[in-house]
N, C-alpha and C positions, 0 to 999 in steps of 0.2 A: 504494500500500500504506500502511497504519496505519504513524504514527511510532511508535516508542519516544520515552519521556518526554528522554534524554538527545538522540537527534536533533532533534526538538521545540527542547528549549533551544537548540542548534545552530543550525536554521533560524532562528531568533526573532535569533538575534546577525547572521547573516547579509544578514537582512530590515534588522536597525538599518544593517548597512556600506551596502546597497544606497542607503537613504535617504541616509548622510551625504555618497556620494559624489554621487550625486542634488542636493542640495542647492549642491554646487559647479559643475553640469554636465560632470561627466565623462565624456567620450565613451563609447560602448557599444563602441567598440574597444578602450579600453583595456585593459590585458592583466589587470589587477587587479580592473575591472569586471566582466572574465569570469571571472574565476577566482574572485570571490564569487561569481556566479551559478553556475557548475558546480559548488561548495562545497552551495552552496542546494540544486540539483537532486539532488546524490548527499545530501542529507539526507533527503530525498522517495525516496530509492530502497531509504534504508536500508544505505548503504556501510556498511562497519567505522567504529567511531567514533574509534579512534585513527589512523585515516590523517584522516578530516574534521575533528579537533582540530589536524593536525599544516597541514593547509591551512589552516584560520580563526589561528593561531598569524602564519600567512606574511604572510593578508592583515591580522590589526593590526599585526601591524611594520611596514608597506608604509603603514597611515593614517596610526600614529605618525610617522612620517619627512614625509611629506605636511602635518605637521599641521593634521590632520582630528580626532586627540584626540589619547591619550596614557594612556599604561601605566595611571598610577591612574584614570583616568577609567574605563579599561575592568576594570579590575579590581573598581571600585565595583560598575559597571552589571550583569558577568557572574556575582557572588558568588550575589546571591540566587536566580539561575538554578542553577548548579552547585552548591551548598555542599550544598541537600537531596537531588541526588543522590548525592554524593560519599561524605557523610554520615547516611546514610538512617535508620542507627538514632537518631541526635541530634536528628534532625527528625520522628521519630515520637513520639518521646516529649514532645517540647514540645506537641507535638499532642493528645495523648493523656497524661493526667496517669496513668490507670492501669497504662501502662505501666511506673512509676517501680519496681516491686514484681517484676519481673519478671526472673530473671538475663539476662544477656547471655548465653552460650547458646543459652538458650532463645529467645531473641527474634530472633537468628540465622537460626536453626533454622526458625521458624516464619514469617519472610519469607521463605528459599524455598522454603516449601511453600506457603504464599501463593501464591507468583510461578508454582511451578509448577503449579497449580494453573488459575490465569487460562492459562497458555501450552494446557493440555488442552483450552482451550473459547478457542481465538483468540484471547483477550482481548492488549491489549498496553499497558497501563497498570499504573504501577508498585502495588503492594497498597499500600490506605491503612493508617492507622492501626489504624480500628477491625477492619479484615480479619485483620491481624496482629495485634490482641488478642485477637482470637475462637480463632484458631489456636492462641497462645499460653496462652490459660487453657486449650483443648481439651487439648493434650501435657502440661499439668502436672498435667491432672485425671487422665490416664492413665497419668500414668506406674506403673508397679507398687511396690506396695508389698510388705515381706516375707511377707506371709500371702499375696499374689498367686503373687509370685515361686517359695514352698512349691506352691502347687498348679501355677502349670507345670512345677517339676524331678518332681512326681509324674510327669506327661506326658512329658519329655525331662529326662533327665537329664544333671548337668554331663560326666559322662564321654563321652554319644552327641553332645552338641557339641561337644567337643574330636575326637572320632573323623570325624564326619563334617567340619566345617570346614576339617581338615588343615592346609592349606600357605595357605588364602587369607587373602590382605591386605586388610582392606577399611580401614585405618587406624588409627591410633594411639587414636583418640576415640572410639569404639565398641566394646565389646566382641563376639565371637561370637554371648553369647544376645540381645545390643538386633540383630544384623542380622538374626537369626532372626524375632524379634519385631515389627521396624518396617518389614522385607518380608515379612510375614505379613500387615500390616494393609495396604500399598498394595493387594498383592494382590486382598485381600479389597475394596478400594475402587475397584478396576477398572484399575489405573494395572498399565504393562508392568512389567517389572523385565531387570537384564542377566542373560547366560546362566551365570555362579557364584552370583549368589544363586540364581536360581530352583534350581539342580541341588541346594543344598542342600535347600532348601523339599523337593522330591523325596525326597530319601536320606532327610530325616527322615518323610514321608509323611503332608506336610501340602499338598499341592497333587498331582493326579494327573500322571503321568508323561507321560501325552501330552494335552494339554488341549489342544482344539479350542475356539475362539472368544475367547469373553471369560473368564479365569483363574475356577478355580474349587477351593474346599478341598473338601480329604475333609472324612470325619469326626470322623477326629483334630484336624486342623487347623483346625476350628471350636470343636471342645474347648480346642484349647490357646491360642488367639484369646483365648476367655473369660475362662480361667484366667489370661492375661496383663494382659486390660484390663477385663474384665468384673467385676460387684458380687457379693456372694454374695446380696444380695436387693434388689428392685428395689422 
């Protein structure tokens, strides 16, 4: 199976122990020779990455002691492997100077939609830079403005999303009409949703009640689509 970029870095640490113990001829019995190789194999498999961090952790303490290296040594060597994943927004923007303009939020936001995005189509490589800028100018170009935001309360007003919404939690960071709004558009972009957004989508009667196949709006919910992200002329 495809690594993930963080396995990847893994295996590549693992490939360096192989070789250093390599270098001393260390038996293939050794219990550390194997256990960087099963390290190796379960990155290829795709384990959880914090148990195959918490084994590659074992085996440099085990080289350190050997002195085969040593703490800063591997610290140097593993930085530029991990630091742009660990750090993904601080390595995107060095990368990509446009990104400087862009809140953090936003830029949040729009690497995982990125991410999820490549995961709809297999893909398993983390989004570059300019993927995550494409995203990011996309949501800021959309987002509504007040003359917008007027012609959707024509369509749904604040009081039929408080009514219908009720008791759901979708988070501190959103409001009601943005869930309304930004599971409208995946909707409408073919992507699933879970079973409290969609039942809203429903109650407001922007997605039919029992949709068969691939999700599909009425005709309100293509009106109020527009009215959310759409131009008055094009």
């Amino acid at each position: 199976m495809a690594m993930t970029p963080y396995h990847q870095a893994l295996h590549k640490c693992t490939e360096r122990y192989r070789d250093m113990m390599g270098a001393v001829a260390t038996p293939v019995s050794d219990h550390i020779w194997a256990f960087n190789m099963e390290t190796m194999f379960g990155c290829r498999d795709g384990m959880p990455v914090p148990k195959l961090c918490r084994w590659l952790g074992y085996i440099q303490r085990a080289l350190v002691e050997r002195n085969l290296t040593t703490v800063e040594a591997e610290r140097d060597w593993t930085r530029p492997l991990f630091r742009p994943l660990d750090f993904a927004e601080e390595a995107m923007r060095a990368e990509e100077p446009r990104l400087a303009g862009i809140p953090e939020d936003v830029l949040l936001e729009a690497r995982s939609v990125a991410l999820a995005v490549q995961q709809q189509w297999n893909e398993y490589h983390a989004p570059t830079a300019k993927e995550v800028l494409l995203v990011a100018a996309a949501m800021q170009r959309l987002r509504p403005g007040p003359e917008v935001s007027a012609r959707a309360m024509e369509i749904i007003s604040d009081e039929e999303i408080e009514r219908v919404h009720a008791n759901a939690n979708f988070g501190p960071s959103i409001t009601k009409r943005e869930v309304v709004d930004r599971v409208l558009l995946q909707v409408a972009c073919g992507f699933s949703t879970g079973h409290t957004a969609w039942t809203i989508l429903v109650e407001h009667g922007l997605v039919p009640g029992k949709a068969k196949g691939r999700p599909t709006l009425t005709a309100k919910g293509r009106r109020y689509l527009w009215a959310v992200y759409g131009k008055e002329t094009l």
